[in-house]
C-alpha positions in Angstrom: -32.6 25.7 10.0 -29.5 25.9 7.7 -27.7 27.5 10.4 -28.4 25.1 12.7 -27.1 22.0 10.2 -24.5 23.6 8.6 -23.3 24.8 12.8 -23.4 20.9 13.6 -20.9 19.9 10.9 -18.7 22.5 11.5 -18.8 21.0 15.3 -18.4 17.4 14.3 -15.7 18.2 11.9 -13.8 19.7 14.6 -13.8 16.7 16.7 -11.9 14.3 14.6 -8.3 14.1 14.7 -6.5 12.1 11.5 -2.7 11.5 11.2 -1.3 11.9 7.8 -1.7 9.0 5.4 1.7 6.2 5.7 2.7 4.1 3.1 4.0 0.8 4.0 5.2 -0.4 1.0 3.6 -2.8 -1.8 0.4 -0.3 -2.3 -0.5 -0.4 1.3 -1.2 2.5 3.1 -2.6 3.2 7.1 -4.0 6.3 8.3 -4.7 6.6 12.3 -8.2 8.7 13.4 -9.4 9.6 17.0 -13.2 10.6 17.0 -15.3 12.0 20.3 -18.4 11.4 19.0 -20.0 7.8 17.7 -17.2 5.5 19.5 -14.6 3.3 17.1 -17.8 3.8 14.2 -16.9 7.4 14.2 -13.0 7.3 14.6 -13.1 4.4 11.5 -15.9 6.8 9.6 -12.9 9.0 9.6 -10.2 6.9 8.9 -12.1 5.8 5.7 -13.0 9.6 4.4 -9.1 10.2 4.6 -8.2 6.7 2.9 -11.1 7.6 -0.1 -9.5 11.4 -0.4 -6.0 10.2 -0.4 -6.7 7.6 -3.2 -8.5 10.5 -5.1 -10.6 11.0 -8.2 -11.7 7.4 -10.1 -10.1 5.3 -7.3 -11.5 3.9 -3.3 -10.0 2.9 -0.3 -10.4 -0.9 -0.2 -9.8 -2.1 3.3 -7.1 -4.2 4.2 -8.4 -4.4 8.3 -8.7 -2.0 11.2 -7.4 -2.2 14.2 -9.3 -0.3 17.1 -7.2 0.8 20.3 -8.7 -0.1 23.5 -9.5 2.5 26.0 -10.7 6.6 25.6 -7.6 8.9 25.7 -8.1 12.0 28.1 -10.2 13.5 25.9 -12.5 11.0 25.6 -11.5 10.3 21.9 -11.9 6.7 20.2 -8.9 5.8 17.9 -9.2 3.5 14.4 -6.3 2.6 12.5 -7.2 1.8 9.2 -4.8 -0.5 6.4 -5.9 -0.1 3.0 -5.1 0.0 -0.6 -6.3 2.4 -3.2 -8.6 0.3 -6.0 -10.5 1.8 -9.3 -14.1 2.4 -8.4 -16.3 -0.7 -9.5 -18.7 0.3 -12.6 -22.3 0.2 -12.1 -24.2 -1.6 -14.7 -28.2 -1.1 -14.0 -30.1 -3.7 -15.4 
């Protein structure tokens, strides 16, 4: 069964395609993704893993917009573009 899971991240893994993380001045940053599987959800799934490891430890992507691109390239691929600036993580306070 672990085989099986660990097989079907390895697959979806490969499927995504991210461009490298642009800065566009004033602590705004875009990063494009193109995704097979899941439509514009799985091509902006990706854009926002990218945008969360790019900010890094103690910080998150808060997002700016997304702007989805009409149309499946050849490979049937859905592509995101995702504007965002990097934010400290909120603290949770449990009451």
């Amino acid at each position: 069964m672990k085989t099986v899971i660990l097989g079907s991240i390895v697959v979806l893994a490969g499927c995504a395609h991210t461009s490298h993380v642009q800065d566009l001045g004033n602590g705004v940053h875009s990063v494009t993704a193109s995704a097979n599987w899941g439509g514009y959800t799985g091509s902006r799934e990706e854009t926002i893993a990218q945008a969360n490891d790019f900010c890094g430890s103690g910080q998150m992507a808060a997002i700016e917009n997304f702007a989805d691109h009409p149309g499946i390239t050849p490979k049937g691929e859905q592509t995101s573009t995702l504007t965002f600036k990097c934010m400290a993580r909120p603290v949770l306070q449990l009451k």
